[in-house]
C-alpha positions in Angstrom: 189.2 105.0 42.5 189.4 104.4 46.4 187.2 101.8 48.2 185.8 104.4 49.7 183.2 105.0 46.9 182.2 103.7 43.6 180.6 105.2 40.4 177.3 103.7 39.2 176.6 104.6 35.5 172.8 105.4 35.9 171.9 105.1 31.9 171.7 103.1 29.0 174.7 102.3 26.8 172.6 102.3 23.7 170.3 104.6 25.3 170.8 108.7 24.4 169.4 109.8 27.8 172.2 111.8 29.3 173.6 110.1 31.8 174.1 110.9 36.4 176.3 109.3 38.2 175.4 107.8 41.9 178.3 107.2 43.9 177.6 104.4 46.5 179.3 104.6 50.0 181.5 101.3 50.2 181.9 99.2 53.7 185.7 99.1 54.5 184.8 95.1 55.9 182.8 94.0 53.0 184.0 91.1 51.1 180.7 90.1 49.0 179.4 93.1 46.3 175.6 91.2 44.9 174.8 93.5 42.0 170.6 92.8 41.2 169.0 93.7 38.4 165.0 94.9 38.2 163.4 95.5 35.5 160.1 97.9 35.0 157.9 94.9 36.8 160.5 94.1 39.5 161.5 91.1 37.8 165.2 90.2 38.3 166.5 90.0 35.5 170.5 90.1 35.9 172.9 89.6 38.7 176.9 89.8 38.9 179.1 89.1 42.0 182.1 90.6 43.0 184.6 90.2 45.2 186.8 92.7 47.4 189.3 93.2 45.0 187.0 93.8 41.8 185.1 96.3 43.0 187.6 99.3 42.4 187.0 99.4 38.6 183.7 97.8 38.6 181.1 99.8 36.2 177.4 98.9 36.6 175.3 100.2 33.4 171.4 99.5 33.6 168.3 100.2 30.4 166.1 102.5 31.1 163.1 101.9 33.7 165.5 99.3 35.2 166.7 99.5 39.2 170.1 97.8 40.8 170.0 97.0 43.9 173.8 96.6 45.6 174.2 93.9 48.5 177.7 94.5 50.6 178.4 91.2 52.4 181.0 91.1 55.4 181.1 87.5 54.0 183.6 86.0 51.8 181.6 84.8 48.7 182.4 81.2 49.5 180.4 81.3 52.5 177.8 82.5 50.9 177.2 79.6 48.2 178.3 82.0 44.9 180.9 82.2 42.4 182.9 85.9 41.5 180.9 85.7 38.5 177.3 85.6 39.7 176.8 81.5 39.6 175.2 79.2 42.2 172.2 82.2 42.6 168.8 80.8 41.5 165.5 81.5 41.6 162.5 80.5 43.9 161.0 78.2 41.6 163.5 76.2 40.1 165.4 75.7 43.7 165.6 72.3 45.0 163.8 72.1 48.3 166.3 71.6 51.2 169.2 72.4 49.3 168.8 76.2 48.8 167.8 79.0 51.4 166.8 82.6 51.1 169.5 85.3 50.5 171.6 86.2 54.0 170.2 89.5 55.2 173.2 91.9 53.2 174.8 94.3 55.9 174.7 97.4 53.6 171.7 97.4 51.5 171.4 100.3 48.4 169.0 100.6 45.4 170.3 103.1 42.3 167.0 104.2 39.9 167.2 107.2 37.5 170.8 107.5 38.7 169.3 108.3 42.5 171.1 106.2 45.0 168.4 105.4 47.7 169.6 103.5 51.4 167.6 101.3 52.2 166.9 98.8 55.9 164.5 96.5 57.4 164.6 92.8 57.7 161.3 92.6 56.5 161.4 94.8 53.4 164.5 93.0 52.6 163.3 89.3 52.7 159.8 90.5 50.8 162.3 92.4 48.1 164.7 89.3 47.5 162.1 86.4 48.1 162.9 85.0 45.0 166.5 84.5 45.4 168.0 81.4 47.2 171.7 80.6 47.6 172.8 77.0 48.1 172.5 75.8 51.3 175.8 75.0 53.7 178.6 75.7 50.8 181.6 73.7 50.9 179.9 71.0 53.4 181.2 68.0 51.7 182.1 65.4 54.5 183.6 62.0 53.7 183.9 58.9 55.9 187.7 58.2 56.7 188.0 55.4 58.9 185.8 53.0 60.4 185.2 50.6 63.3 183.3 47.7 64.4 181.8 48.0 68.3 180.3 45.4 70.2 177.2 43.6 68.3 173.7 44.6 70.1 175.4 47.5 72.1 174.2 51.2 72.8 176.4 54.0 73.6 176.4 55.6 77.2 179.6 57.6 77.0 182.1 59.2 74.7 184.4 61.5 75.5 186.8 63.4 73.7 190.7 61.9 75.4 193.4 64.7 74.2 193.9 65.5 70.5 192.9 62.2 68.6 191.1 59.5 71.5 187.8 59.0 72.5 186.9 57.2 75.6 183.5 55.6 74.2 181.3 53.0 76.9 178.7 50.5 75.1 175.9 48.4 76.9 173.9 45.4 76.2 170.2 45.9 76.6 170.0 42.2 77.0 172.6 42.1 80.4 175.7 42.2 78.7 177.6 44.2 81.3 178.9 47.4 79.6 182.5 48.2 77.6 184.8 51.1 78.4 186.9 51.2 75.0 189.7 53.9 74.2 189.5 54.5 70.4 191.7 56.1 67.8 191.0 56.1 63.9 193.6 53.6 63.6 192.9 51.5 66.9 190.3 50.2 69.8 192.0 49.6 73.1 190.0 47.9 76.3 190.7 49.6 79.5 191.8 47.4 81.9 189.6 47.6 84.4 186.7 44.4 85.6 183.9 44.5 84.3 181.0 47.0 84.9 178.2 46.6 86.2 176.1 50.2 85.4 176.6 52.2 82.5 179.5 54.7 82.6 178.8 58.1 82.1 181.6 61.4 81.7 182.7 64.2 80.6 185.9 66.1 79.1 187.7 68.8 80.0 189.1 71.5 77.8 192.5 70.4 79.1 191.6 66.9 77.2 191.4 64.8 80.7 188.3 62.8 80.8 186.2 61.9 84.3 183.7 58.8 84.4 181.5 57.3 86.6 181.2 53.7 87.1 180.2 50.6 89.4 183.0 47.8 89.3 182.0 44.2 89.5 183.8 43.6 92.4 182.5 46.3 94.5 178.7 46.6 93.0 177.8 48.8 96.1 180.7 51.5 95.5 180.0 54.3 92.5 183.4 55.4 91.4 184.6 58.4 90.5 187.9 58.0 87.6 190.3 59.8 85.9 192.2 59.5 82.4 194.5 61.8 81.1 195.9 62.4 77.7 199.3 60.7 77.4 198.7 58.8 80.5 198.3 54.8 81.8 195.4 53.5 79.8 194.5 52.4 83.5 192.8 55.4 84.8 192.9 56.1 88.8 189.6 56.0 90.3 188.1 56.5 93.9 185.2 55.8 96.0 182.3 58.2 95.8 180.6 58.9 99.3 177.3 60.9 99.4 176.2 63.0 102.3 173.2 61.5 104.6 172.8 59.1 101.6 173.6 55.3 101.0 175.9 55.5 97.7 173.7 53.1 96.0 171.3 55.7 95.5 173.7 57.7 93.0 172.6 56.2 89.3 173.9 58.6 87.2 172.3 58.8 83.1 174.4 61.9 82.8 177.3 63.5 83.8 179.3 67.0 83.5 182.0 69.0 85.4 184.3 72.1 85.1 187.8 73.9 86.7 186.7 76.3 89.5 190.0 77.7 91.0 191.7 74.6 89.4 189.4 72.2 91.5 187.1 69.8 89.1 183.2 70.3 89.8 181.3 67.4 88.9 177.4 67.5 88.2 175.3 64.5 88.4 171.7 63.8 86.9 170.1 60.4 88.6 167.5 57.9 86.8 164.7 59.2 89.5 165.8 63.4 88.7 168.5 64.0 91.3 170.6 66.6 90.8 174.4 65.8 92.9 177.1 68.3 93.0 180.2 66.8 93.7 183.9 67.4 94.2 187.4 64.5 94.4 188.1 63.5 98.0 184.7 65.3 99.3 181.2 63.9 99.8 178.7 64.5 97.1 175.6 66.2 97.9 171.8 66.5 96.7 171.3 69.9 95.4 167.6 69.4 94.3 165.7 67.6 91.1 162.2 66.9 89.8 160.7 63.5 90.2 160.1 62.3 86.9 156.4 62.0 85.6 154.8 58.6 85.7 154.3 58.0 81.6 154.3 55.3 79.7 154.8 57.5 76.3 158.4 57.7 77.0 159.8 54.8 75.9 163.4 56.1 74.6 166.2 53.5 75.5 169.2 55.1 76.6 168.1 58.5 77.5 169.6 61.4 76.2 169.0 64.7 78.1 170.6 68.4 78.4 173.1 68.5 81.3 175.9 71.7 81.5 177.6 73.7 82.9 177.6 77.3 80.9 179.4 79.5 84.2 180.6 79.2 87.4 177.2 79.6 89.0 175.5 76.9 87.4 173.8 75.5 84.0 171.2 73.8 82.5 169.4 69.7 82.6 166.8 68.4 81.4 164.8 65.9 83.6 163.8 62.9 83.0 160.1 62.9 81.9 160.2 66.5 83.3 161.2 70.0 82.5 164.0 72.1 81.4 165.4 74.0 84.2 167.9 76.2 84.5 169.8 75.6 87.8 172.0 78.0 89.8 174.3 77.0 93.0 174.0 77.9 96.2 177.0 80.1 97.5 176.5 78.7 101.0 176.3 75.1 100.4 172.6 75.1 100.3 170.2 73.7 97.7 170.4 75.0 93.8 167.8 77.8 92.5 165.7 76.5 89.7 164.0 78.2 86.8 162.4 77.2 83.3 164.9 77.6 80.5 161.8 77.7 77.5 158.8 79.9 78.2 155.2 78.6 78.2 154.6 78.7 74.2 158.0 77.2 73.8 158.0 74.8 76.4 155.0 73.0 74.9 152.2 70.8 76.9 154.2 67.3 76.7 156.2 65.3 78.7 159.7 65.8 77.7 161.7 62.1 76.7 164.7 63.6 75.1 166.2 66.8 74.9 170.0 68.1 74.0 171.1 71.4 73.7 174.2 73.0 71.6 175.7 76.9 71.8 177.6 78.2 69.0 177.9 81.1 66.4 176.1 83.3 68.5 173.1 81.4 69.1 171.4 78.9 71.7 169.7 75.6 70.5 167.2 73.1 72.2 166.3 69.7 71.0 163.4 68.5 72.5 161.4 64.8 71.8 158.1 64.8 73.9 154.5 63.2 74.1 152.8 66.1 72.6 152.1 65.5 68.6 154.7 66.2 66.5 157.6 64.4 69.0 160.6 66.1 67.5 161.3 69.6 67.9 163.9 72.6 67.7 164.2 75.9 69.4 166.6 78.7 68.9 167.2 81.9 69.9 170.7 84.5 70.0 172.4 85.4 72.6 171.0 87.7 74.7 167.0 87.4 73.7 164.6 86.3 76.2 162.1 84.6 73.8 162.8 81.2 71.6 161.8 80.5 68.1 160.6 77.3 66.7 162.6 76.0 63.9 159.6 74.4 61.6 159.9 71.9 58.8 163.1 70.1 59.8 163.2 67.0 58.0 165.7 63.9 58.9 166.6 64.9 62.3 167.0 63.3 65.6 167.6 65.6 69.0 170.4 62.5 70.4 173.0 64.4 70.0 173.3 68.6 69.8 177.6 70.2 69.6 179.2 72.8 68.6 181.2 72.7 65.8 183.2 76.4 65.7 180.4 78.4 64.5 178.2 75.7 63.7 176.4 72.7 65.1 176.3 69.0 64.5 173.1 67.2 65.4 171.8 63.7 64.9 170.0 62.7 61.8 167.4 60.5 61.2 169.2 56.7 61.4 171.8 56.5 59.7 173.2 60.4 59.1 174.6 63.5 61.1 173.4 67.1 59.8 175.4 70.3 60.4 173.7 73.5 61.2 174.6 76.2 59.5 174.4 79.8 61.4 175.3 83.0 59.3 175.2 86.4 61.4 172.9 88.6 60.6 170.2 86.6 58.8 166.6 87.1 59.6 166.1 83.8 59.3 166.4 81.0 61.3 169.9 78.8 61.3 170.0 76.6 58.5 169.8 72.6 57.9 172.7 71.2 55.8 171.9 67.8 53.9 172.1 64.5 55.8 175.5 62.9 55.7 175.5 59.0 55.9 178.1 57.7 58.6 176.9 54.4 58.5 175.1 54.3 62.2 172.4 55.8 64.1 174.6 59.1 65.8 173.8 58.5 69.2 177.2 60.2 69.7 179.3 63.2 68.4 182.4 63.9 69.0 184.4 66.7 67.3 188.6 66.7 67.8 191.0 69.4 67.5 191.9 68.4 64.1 188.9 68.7 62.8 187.7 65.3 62.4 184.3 64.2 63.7 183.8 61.1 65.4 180.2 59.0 65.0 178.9 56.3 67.2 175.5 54.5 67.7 173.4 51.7 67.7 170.2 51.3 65.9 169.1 48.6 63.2 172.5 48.9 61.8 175.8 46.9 62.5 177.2 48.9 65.2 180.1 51.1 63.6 182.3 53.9 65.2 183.1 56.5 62.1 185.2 59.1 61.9 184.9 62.1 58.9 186.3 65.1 57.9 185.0 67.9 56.1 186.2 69.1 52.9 
């Protein structure tokens, strides 16, 4: 038999009803067959699992009264949580909160009664039909800690940036006036850069390339911001120069975040300032203001080291969140004007509070905000996919932080609750929202994460812990 089509045996084996046959159109992609089993009362009572390669000579017989449904899933059954034979699927009621989800939304969805085969769609129907079913959450997510390092006592990390293949250029402060480290780290090493000591708190960015850009003030030249370079396989020493603003005295640039891209081969660098400036910025040019939002006078926000959205998503422009202020979307001038400004959330989403904290993350498809403001509740997620308008809340989201939001392939890493990281878990086509893996303990608050091109994911943070830099993998 061809995987074009497969025979469903619509009787009883003990039964002497005669029997009809319902042949069931098969996906060419699918890699998951769920066989479900209703009885009389729509009570599941059976399921079996099968994979690509089983499903030639597979033979489904059923009692009398009794209805299958058959799930096709583009999705290996790995990544679904279940075993060929049908394990890991468990009922509503005796799923362990948190560590079980609803069924993935199948992509070809058929019900066989009375040997009739019946098509059958709708997110909604589906979810009410299979509400009883869960599937373990985030399958295979088994990270370990493989190295570790101490940082500075009483620091907080400013920077961390991802140097080539293995090295991350990491900067830690001292709330009490320690002046601030610029460290290059490896799982088997911690380097200084040689440069005097600092007097603000770097902030950067890396390139896809793997070169890393900072900014900086140098003891010996407090009034000068600089604007430095590192790059992968280079002088630990990286090359830096002055940076001059346009009708501005320099020591108004105080960056708290910093990003850049390659247009044309020339780097692009995007400032965010402590009092919501906005500076666009190029080597060997002056920087100008392209707009901002003065921040909110609030004494609710009292977050340390901010952490808030700044990127650049296409040539035109990105997105930054403001200190104690909006969300905006921000698009560049073509004639060396100011930038175009727009909410990124919509009124429901964007909520009434002031926002502290916010960090944002695309992968698999989808779009995600983290957002901590003075409205009750504090911590918050949105999501939508690419392509919609509207955003969806993400409810119920226990042992979570919004510090830190990346992509991680076709997931997302986000900071838990002190001292774990979380992956989030997005599966096409669910009707759901993306998925909450457990908390993984790395030993620190994640106030930082950094993903390499090996796979393993580097941690860094302060908190009420001793300050540690960890680096996992996933297994």
């Amino acid at each position: 038999m061809g995987r074009s089509a497969i025979l469903v045996l619509g009787a009883a084996l003990s039964s002497c009803v005669p029997t009809r046959d319902a042949a069931i159109t098969m996906r060419p992609t699918t890699r998951t067959t769920l066989a479900i089993t209703f009885d009389r009362d729509a009570k599941i009572v059976g399921t079996r699992t099968f994979g690509a390669s089983g499903l030639d000579t597979a033979l489904y017989a059923r009692d009398e009264g009794e209805t299958l449904a058959v799930l096709q899933f583009d999705l290996a059954a790995e990544a679904l949580g279940l075993e060929l034979d049908g394990g890991h699927l468990v009922l509503a009621e005796s799923a362990e909160p948190g560590f079980f989800v609803p069924l993935p939304l199948a992509d070809q969805w058929d019900e066989i009664a009375e040997g009739v085969v019946a098509r059958e769609t709708g997110g909604d129907a589906y979810a009410a039909r299979f509400e009883d079913v869960r599937i373990p959450a985030c399958p295979g997510y088994q990270p370990r800690v493989v190295a570790e390092q101490m940082m500075p006592p009483e620091t907080e990390v400013t920077m961390a940036a991802k140097l080539g293949e293995r090295t991350v250029v990491v900067s830690t402060n001292n709330p009490k006036g320690t002046a601030p480290v610029i460290s290059l780290l490896t799982p088997e090493a911690q380097v200084l850069l040689p440069i005097s000591a600092v007097r603000t708190n770097p902030r950067g960015f890396s390139l896809p390339s793997g070169d890393v850009w900072f900014t900086y003030r140098d003891a010996s030249a407090p009034d000068v911001p600089l604007l430095c370079h590192l790059v992968p396989g280079g002088s630990i020493a990286p090359e830096c120069e002055p940076i001059e603003l346009e009708n501005a005295d320099p020591l108004l640039l105080k960056p708290i975040n910093l990003t850049g891209h390659l247009i044309g081969g020339v780097l692009e660098v995007v400032s965010l300032d402590e009092d919501g400036s906005l500076w666009l910025g190029h080597p060997h040019r002056r920087w100008r203001r392209i707009g901002g939002v003065a921040p909110v006078e609030t004494e609710l926000c009292r977050v340390g080291i901010q952490t808030l959205i700044l990127t650049l998503d296409s040539p035109s422009g990105g997105i930054s969140g403001f200190p104690r202020g909006p969300i905006l979307r921000f698009t560049l001038s073509s004639t060396g004007g100011a930038a175009r400004f727009e909410p990124v959330l919509d009124r429901r989403s964007g909520g009434a509070g002031v926002v502290c904290r916010s960090s944002y993350a695309r992968a698999g498809g989808i779009e995600m905000i983290g957002i901590e403001d003075t409205r009750g509740g504090g911590l918050r997620f949105v999501w939508r996919r690419d392509g919609d308008a509207s955003w969806d809340d993400i409810t119920a989201v226990p042992a979570a932080d919004v510090r830190t939001l990346v992509s991680f392939g076709d997931a997302i890493l986000v900071s838990g609750a002190e001292p774990t990281m979380r992956l989030i878990e997005i599966v096409p086509n669910r009707p759901v929202p993306p998925r909450f893996c457990p908390p993984h303990d790395v030993g620190v608050r994640a106030d930082a994460i950094v993903p390499l091109d090996d796979g393993t994911i580097f941690v860094a943070g302060g908190g009420r812990l001793p300050r540690v830099a960890t680096w996992s993998v996933l297994r």
